[in-house]
C-alpha positions in Angstrom: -16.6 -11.2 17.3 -15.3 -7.9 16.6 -12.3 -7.6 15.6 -9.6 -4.9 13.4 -8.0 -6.9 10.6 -4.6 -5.3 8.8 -2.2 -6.0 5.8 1.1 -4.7 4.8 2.3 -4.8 1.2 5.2 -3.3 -0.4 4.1 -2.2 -4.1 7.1 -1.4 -6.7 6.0 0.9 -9.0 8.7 2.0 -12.0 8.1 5.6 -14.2 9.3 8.5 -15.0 8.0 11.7 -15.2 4.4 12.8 -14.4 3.7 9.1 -13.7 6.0 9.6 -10.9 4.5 12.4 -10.0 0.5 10.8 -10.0 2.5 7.8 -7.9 3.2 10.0 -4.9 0.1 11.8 -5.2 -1.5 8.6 -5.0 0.5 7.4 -2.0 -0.2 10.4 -0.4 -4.2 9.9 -0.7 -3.8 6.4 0.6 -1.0 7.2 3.2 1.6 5.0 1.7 5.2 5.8 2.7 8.5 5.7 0.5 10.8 3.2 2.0 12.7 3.1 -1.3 13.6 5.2 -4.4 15.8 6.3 -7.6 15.1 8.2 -10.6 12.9 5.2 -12.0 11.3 3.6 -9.5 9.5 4.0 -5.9 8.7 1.1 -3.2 5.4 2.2 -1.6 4.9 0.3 2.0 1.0 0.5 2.5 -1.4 -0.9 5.4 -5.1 -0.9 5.9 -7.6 -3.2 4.9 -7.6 -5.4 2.3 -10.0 -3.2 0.3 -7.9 -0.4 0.3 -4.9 -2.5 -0.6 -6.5 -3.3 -3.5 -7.7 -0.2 -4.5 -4.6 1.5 -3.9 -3.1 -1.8 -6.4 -5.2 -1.3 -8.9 -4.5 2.6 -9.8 -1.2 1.9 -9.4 -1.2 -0.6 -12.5 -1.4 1.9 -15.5 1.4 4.4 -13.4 3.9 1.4 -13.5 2.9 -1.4 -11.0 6.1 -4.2 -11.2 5.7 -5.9 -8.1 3.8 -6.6 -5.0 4.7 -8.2 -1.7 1.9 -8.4 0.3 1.6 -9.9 4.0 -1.7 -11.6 4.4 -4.3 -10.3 6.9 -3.3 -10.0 10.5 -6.2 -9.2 13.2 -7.2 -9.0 16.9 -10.0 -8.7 18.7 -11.1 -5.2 19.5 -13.0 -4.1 23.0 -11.3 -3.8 26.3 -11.3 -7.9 27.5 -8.3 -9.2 28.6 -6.8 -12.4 28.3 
């Protein structure tokens, strides 16, 4: 039945300069939050769907993408029923 399905992924992206720069423009499009940062690097924590996960992914490769950690789809069932 209906339900609202959401994943969580941490994405390391590494740059300097106006890659950095596109990064957090990026993040801030897709609503990603800094949870970590230095002068070369950021770790974006995104959720959503897994569409947007990707997308989000996939312009982050040429800015830098190094890693990804993501959770795996979570839902529940949407609607006012109760157990």
């Amino acid at each position: 039945g209906p339900h609202v399905p959401r994943e969580l992924a941490l994405v390391k992206v590494v740059g300097t300069g106006d890659k950095r720069v596109e990064a957090l423009r990026i993040a801030d499009i897709f609503r990603a939050r800094v949870v970590d940062s230095s002068h070369s690097h950021f770790i974006f924590e995104v959720s959503g769907d897994s569409g947007k996960l990707n997308a989000f992914t996939e312009l982050m490769g040429p800015l830098g993408l190094a890693d990804i950690s993501r959770t795996g789809v979570v839902a529940i069932a949407s609607g006012a029923e109760s157990l």
